[in-house]
N, C-alpha and C positions, 0 to 999 in steps of 0.2 A: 599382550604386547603393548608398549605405551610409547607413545611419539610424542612428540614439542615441537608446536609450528609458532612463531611469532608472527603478530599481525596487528592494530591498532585499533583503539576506539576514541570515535570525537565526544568531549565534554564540552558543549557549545562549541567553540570552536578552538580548543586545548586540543592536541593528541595523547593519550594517557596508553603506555607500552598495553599492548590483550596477552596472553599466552593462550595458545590455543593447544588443550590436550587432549590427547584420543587413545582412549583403550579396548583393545580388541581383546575380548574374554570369553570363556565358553560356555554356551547356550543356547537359547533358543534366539533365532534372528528379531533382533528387536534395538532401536536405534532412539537415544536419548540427548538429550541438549539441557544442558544448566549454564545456569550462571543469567541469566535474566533475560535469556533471547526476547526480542519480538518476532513479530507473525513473520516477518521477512527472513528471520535468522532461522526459525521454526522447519520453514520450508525449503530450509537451503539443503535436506537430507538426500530431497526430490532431485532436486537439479543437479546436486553432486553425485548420486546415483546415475543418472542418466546421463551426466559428460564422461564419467570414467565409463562406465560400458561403453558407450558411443567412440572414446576414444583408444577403446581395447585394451582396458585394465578390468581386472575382475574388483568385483565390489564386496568388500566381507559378509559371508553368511552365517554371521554371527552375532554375542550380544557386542553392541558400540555403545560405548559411551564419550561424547564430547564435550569438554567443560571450559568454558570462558573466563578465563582469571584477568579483572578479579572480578570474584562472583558479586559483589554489592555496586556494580555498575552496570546501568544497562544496555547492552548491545542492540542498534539498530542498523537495519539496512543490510545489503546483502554481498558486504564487501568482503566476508569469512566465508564465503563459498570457495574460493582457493586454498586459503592455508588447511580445511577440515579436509577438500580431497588429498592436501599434500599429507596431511596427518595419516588419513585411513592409508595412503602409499608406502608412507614410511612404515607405519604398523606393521604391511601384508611383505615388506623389503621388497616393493619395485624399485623402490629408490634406498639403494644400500649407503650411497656417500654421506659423508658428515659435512655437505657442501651449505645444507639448508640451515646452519646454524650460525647465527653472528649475522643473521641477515632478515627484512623483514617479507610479509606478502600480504597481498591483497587484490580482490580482481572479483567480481561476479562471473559467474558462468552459466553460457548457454547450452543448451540440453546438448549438442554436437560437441562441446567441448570448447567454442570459443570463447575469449576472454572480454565482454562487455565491462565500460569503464565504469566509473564508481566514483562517489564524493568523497574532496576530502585529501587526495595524493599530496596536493605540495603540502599539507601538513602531516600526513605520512613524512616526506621527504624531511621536513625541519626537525620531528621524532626520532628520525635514522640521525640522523647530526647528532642533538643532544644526547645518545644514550651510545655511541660511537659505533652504530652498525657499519658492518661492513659493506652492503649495499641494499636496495629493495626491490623488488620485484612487481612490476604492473601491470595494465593493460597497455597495449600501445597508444591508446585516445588520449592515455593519462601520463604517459612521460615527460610528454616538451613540459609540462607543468612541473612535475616532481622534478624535473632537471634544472629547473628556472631556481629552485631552494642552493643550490651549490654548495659543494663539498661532501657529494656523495653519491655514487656510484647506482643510476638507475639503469636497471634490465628493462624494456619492453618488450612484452611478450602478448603473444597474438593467440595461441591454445592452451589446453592443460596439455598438451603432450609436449609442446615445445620447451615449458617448463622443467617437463621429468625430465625432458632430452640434456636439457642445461644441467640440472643436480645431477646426472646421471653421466656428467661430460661425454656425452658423446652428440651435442649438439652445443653450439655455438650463440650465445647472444653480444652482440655488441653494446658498449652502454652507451646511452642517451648522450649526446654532446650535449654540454651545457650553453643554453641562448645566450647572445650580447642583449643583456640586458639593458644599456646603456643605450644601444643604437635604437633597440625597439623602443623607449622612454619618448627619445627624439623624433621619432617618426611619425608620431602620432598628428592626425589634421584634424580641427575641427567641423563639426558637422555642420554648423549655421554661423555665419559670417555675421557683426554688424552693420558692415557696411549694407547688408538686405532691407536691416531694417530705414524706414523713411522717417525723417527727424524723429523727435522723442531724445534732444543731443541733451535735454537736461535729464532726463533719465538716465541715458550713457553715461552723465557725467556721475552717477551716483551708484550706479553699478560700479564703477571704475572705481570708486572708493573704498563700495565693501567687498570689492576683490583685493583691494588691495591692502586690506585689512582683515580679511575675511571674515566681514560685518554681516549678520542678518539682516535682510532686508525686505520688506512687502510693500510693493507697486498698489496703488489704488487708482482705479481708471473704467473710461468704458470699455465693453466691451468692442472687439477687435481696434483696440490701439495698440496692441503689440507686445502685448506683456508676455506672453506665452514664447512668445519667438527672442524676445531679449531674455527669458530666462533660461531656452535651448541652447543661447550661444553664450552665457554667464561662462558656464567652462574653457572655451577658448581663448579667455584670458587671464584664466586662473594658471599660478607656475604650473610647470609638469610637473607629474609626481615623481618622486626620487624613489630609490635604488626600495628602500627599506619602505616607503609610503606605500609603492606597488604591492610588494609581497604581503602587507597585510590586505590591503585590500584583495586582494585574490585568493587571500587565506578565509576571509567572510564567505565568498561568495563560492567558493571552492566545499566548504562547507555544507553548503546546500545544495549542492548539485548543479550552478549556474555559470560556471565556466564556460566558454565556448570549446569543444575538444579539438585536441592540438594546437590551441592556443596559449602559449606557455605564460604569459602573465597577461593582467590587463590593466592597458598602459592609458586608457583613458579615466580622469577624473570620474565617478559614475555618481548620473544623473537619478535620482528615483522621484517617480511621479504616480503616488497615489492615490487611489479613485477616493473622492470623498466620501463613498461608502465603504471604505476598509474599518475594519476594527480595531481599537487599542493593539491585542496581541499582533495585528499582521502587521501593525506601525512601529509599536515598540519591544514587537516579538515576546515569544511564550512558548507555549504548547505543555502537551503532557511531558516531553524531553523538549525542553526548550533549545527552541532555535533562533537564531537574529532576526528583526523584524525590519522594516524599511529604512528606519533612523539609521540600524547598525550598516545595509548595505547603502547606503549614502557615506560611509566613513571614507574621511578627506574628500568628499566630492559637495553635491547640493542636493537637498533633498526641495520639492519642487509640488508647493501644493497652490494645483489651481482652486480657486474658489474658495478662498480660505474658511469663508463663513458660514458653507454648504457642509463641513464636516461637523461629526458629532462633538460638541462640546468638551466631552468629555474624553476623546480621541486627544483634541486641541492641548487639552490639560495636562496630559502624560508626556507632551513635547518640554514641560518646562526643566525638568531635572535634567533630561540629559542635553538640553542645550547650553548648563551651567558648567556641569560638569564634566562632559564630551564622554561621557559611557552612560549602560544604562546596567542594573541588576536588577536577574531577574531572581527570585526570592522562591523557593519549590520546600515542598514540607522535608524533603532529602539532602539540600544544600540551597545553596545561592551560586548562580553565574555570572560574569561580568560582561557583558559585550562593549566592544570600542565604537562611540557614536558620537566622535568629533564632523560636524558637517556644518554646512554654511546653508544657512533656510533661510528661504527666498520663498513667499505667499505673496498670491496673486488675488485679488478682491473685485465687485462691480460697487459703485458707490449704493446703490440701491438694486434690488432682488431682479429688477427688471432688466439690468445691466447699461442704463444711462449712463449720461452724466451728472455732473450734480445739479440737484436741484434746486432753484431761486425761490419755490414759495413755503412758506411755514410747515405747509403738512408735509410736503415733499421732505424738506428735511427731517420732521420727525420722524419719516421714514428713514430715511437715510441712515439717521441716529439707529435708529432701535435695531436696523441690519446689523450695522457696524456694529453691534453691543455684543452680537453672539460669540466676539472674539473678547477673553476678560480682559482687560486692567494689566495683572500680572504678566500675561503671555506677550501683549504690546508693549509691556515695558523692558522683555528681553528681548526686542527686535530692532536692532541699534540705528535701521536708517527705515527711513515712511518718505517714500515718493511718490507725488503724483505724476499719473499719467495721463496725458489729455489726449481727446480725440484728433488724428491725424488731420490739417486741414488738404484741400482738394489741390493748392497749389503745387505741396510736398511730395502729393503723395505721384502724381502726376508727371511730375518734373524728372528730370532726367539725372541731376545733380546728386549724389550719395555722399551719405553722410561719415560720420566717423567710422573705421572698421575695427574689427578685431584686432588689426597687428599693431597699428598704432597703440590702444587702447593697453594689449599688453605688454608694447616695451616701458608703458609708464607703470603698471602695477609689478612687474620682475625690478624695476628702478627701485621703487618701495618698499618693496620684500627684501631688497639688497639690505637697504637701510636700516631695517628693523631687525635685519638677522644679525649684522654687526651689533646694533645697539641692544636688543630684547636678550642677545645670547644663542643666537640659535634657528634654524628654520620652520622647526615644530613648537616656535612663539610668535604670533601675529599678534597686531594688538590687541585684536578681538578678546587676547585670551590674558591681557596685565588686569594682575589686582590692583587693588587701590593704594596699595603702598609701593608698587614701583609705578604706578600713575603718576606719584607725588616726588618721584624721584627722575623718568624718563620722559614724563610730561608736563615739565615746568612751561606753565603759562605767563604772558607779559604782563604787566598792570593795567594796562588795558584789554587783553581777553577776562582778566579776573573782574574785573566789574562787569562787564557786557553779561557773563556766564549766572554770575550774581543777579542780575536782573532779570537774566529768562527765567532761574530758579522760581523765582519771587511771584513774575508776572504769570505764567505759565503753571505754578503748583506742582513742578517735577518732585518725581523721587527721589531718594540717593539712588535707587538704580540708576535712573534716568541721567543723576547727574554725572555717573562715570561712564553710560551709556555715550555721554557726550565728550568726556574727555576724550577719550579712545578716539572715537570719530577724527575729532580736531588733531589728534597727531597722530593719525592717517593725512588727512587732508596735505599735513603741514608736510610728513615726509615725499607726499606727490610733490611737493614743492621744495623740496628736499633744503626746509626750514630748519633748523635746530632748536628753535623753539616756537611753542604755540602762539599766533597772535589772536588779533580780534579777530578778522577776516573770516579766519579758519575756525574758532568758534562758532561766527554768526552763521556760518554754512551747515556748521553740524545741529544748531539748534534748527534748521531750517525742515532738516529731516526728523522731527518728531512731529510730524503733522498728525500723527492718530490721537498723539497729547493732546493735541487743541481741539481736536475733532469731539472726543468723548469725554 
């Protein structure tokens, strides 16, 4: 007897249709799995054994065989623990309807038969879309999520019996209402306020620019001036994420398992903050089945490295491709995957290892210098704004008067991003991201930014990165000031933040 259960596998984070087939033959009891399980899919014979007895279905005493199509992809994880008991079901005709077909499943199970959630569902959900299923089938942890996909029809289900009970129509599932997306978008509050922080209002002011550009930026300062706490609340004045920003970003993180359950999308910018002892792969992701590493889950948000010069060099290195190209691929002797690694990096530095400030005598700074070296050349030169941060004096910090907040802060960056979405074409173009031939076209500068810009070139020994490093800037600055074209002002300001230039 031969059944067909549909059910999904993630390619990085693509969903690609599985077909799951089971055939129940005669011979001696012995139970097989192809098609390139791992250890998790391996042992999912155990568990589905032990939910179907547990839930009073007999379990074939027979030969099985279960094949994963297609067999030259490898299945991981233990989300085919449902569709393979609903296969051996169908096999044995528990389940006689022809209800399971045009629909998908997936769902881990516990030895009792209930349905633990699993990675991955809202892109299950987007898979039901494209290949025009007629609904899918989950755990209930994992619906508000597959519901949040819209335009298709999710069952949540809490056993394997409630399942059979639904193919079997004599049990009822309601499907998942689909969330206001919209309303959840706008609800979101941030977790750290500006206004907390105590002066540091030149700093604000350059945060505020590569928000509003969404510039990379790294703070250099002593230690406890605040850099850590202005780069917690950088997101609260970054826009909300829209409609379609959310759903990928929760399509990442969904992927690996980090969704919060019952949380249908996640409606905050996301912050990553990793230890300077992480490795290349858990930064810019890998594995034996590669999976997204921190860049990827930073996508649309800030990826947030304290101590910038404390990580391994060679960690540092692997940042610069996909800060150019906002993805990263990852290259395997089986194919190549692409992950989406558009994010806004924001590194945090002490001028010296000690975490001073800086220092007045000869050797102090070559100290200083040879800190600062561990970060190269290339990588400061795709980092479009260098502020310093000084240490808080005792008057400010004291004082009871507060400084600029969040909300002010972002009705001037959503001002800018207005500007730029009319002019750039679009929401997902900040300047951050003009080439140098609509630079030359949407960032005409005056004859006197053209000379000033010409001179820092000269004086300073910039790059042409550096040099459009600095246009960008300048019309950012100009649209906070909702200039139409670049002056001097707005240049000198933008040369003002390549301070790692002069430094090294």
């Amino acid at each position: 007897m031969l059944a067909q259960v549909h059910s999904f596998v993630l390619q990085g984070i693509d969903p690609i249709p599985c077909e799951v087939e089971v055939d129940v033959a005669n011979g001696l009891p012995k139970t097989t799995i192809v098609g390139l399980p791992d250890a998790a899919v391996k042992e999912s014979v155990e568990r589905v054994r032990a939910a179907m007895v547990n839930s009073g279905y007999p379990f074939p005493a027979s030969r099985l065989l279960v094949n994963l199509a297609p067999a030259d992809i490898r299945k991981e994880g233990p989300a085919f623990d449902l569709p393979i008991a609903l296969g051996f079901l169908i096999a044995g005709q528990v389940i006689r309807s022809e209800k399971h077909k045009g629909m998908l499943f997936a769902g881990e199970l516990a030895l009792d038969g209930r349905l633990r959630p699993i990675s991955g569902a809202i892109n299950l959900a987007i898979l039901a879309q494209q290949i025009g299923a007629r609904g899918l089938v989950v755990p209930v942890d994992n619906a508000p999520e597959a519901a949040a996909a819209g335009g298709v029809a999710v069952y949540p289900a809490d056993t394997l019996a409630s399942v059979v009970g639904f193919l079997n129509d004599v049990h009822e599932i309601e499907p998942q209402p689909e969330p206001d997306v919209d309303a959840l978008l706008q609800s979101d509050v941030p977790e750290v306020d500006f206004s907390d922080v105590r002066g540091q209002e030149a700093a604000k002011r350059a945060l505020t620019v590569a928000a509003a550009g969404s510039h990379n930026v790294a703070m250099i300062g002593p230690a406890g001036a605040g850099k850590t706490m202005m780069a917690k609340a950088l997101p609260g004045i970054l826009p909300p994420l829209s409609r379609a920003e959310a759903l990928e970003v929760t399509r990442i993180f969904s992927s690996v398992g980090l969704c919060p359950p019952g949380q249908p999308l996640l409606t905050r910018r996301p912050v990553r903050t990793p230890h300077h002892t992480a490795s290349s792969p858990a930064v810019i992701g890998g594995g034996v089945i590669p999976r997204p590493g921190e860049v990827s889950l930073a996508h649309h948000g800030v990826l947030f490295l304290d101590e910038m010069p404390e990580f391994p060099r060679s960690v540092l290195e692997t940042l610069r491709q996909p800060m150019e190209d906002g993805c990263v691929t990852i290259a395997r002797a089986h194919g190549a995957l692409r992950f989406p690694a558009r994010f806004m990096l924001v590194g945090a530095m002490n001028p010296t290892p000690r975490g001073g400030d800086r220092p007045t005598d000869e050797v102090g700074q070559r100290q200083m210098e040879r800190y600062l070296s561990r970060i190269s050349g290339p990588l400061i030169d795709r980092i479009d704004i260098h502020v310093e941060v000084s240490a808080v004096p005792w008057e400010k910090l004291s004082g009871q008067a507060k400084g600029t907040s969040s909300v002010t802060m972002r009705q001037r960056v959503l001002a800018a991003r207005q500007v730029q979405t009319r002019r750039n074409g679009g929401p997902m173009h900040p300047n951050s991201t003009l080439s140098g031939r609509q630079l030359d076209q949407l960032a005409s500068l005056e004859p006197s930014a053209v000379q000033l810009l010409q001179q820092a070139m000269t004086e300073l020994k910039l790059s042409a990165r550096a040099y459009d490093k600095i246009r960008r800037v300048s019309r950012t600055i100009a649209d906070l000031e909702e200039s139409s074209t670049v002056q001097a002002h707005h240049v000198a300001e933008a040369v003002q933040y390549r301070l790692l230039d002069r430094s090294l």
